[in-house]
C-alpha positions in Angstrom: -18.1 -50.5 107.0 -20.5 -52.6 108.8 -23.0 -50.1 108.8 -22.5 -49.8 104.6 -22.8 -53.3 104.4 -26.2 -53.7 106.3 -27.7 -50.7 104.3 -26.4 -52.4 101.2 -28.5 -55.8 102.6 -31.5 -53.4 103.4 -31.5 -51.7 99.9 -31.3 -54.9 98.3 -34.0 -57.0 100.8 -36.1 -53.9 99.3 -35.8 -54.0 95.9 -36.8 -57.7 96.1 -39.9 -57.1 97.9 -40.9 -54.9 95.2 -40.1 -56.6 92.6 -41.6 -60.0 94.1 -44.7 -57.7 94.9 -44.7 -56.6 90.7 -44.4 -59.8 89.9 -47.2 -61.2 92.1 -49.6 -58.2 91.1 -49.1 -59.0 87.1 -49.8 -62.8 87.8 -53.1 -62.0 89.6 -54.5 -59.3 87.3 -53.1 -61.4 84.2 -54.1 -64.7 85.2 -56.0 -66.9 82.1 -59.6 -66.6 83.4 -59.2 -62.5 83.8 -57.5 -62.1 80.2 -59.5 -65.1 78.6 -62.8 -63.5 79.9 -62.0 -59.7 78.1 -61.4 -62.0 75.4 -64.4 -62.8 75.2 -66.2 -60.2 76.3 -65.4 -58.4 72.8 -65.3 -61.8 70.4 -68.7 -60.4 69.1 -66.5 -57.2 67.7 -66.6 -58.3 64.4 -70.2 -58.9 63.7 -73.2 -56.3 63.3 -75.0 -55.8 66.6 -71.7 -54.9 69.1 -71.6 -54.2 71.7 -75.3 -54.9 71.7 -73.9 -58.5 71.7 -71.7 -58.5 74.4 -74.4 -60.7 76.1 -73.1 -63.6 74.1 -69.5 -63.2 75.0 -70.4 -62.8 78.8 -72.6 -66.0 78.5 -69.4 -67.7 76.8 -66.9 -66.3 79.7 -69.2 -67.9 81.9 -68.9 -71.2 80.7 -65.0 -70.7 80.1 -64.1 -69.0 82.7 -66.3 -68.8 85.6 -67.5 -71.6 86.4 -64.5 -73.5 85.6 -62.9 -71.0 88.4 -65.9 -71.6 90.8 -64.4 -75.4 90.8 -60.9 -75.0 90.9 -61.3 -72.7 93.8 -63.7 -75.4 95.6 -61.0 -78.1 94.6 -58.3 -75.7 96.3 -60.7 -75.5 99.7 -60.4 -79.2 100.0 -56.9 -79.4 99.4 -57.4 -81.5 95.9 -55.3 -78.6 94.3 -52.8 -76.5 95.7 -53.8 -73.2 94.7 -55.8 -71.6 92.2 -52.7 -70.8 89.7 -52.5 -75.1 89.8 -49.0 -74.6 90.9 -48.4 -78.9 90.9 -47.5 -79.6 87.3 -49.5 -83.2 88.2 -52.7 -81.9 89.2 -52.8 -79.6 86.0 -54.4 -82.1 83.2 -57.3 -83.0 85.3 -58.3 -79.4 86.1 -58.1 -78.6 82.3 -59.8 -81.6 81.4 -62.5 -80.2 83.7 -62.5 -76.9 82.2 -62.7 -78.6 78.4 -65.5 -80.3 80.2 -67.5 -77.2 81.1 -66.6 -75.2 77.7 -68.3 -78.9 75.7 -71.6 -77.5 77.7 -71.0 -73.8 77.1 -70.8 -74.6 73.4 -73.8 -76.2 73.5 -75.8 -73.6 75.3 -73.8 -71.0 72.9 -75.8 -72.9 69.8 -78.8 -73.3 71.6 -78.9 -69.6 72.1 -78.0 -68.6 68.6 -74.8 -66.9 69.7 -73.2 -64.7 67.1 -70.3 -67.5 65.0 -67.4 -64.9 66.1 -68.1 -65.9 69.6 -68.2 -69.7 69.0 -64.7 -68.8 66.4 -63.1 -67.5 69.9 -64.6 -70.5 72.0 -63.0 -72.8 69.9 -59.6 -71.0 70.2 -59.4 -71.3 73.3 -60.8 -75.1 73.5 -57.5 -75.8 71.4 -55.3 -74.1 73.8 -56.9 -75.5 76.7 -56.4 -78.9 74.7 -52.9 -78.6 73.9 -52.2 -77.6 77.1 -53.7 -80.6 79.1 -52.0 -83.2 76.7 -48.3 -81.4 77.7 -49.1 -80.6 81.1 -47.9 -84.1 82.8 -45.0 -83.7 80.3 -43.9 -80.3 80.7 -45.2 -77.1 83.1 -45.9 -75.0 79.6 -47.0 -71.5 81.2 -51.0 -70.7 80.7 -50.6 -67.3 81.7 -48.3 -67.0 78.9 -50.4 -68.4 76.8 -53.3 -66.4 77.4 -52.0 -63.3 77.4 -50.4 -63.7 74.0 -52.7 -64.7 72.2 -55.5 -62.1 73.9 -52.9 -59.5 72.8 -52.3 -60.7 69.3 -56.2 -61.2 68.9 -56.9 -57.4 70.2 -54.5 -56.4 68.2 -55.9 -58.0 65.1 -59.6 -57.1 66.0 -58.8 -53.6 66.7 -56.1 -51.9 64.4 -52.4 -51.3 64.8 -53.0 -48.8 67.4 -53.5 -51.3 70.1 -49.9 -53.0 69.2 -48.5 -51.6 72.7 -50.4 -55.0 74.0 -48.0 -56.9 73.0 -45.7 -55.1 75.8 -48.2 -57.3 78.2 -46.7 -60.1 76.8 -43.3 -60.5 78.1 -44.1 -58.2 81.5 -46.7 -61.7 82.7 -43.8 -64.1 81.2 -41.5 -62.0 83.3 -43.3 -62.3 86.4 -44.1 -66.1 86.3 -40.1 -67.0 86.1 -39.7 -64.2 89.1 -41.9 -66.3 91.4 -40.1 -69.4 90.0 -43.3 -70.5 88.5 -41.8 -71.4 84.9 -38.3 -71.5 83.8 -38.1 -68.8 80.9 -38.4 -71.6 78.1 -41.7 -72.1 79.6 -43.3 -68.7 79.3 -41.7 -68.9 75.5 -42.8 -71.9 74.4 -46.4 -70.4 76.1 -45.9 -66.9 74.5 -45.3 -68.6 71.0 -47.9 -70.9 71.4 -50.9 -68.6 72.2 -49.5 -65.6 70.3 -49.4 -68.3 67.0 -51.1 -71.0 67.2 -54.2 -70.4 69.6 -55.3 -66.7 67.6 -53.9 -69.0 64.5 -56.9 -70.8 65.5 -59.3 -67.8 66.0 -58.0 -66.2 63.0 -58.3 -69.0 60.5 -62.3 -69.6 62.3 -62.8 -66.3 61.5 -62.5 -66.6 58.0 -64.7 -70.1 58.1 -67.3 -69.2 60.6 -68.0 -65.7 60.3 -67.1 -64.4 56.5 
């Protein structure tokens, strides 16, 4: 019997560290810079020119993305932030206040450049995420990866046809793994899901129409 029961223990210890393993794996892969950055990558889709223009989106991630990144990850070496996934709910509004900060310069540098209007449409998107985000964040822990992954999945899906819809199965796999590492309770990652699957490629949609038909 005691040998039943420590198999039992072992089985389940197992099935833990695989599923802890899952969930850490879709967090990293999935994480708002990685999806927001594809994003981007393909905002000049809708415009004549792609993927000759894929320039412009890479010049945009690099405002919005990398080099906000580049800062969180030099905060997190000097112990200003916990970790790069801004795990404190406290030290959240700064770091997004920083990132608004850098995407203010990217948009300038977007204009500058002449960057196709479907790239600035997606910019903006995401600077009213990113917004929203940083006003609730000493508030509420509302889950970015959520967020991101949403509404990159409802914009794909949008931009590219019906047979891209199996995105959408991205959506609650990231939610699922950010309440298995007890990183959001599960009205978190639906409050983030909603909000970037509605309102943030609301945004991009409703930009699309002003800026770029």
């Amino acid at each position: 019997m005691g040998q039943g029961l420590n198999k039992e223990v072992t089985v389940s210890g197992g099935s833990i560290r695989v599923r802890n393993h899952a969930a850490k794996w879709l967090t990293e892969v999935f994480q708002p810079p990685v999806v927001v950055s594809i994003q981007l990558l393909i905002s000049p889709l809708p415009e004549a020119g792609f993927p000759g223009t894929i320039g412009y989106g890479a010049l945009a991630a690099l405002f919005v993305c990398v080099v906000p990144l580049l800062v969180l990850l030099v905060l997190v070496r000097m112990g200003k932030v916990t970790d790069h996934h801004v795990s404190d709910r406290k030290q959240r509004a700064p770091v997004l206040l920083m990132a608004l900060g850098c995407i203010a310069v990217g948009l300038l540098v977007l204009n500058a450049v002449d960057a196709p209007r479907s790239v600035t449409a997606m910019v903006l998107a995401v600077v009213g995420g990113v917004a929203v985000l940083a006003a609730v964040s000493p508030f509420w822990k509302m889950s970015g990866h959520a967020a991101a992954v949403s509404c990159a999945a409802v914009v794909l899906v949008l931009m590219l046809g019906p047979a891209w819809v199996p995105l959408l199965l991205l959506v609650p796999a990231v939610s699922w793994s950010r309440v298995v590492l007890r990183a959001h309770t599960p009205a978190q990652v639906v409050a983030g899901s909603l909000f970037g699957g509605m309102v943030m490629a609301g945004i991009w949609w409703l930009l699309q129409d002003l800026l770029v038909a």
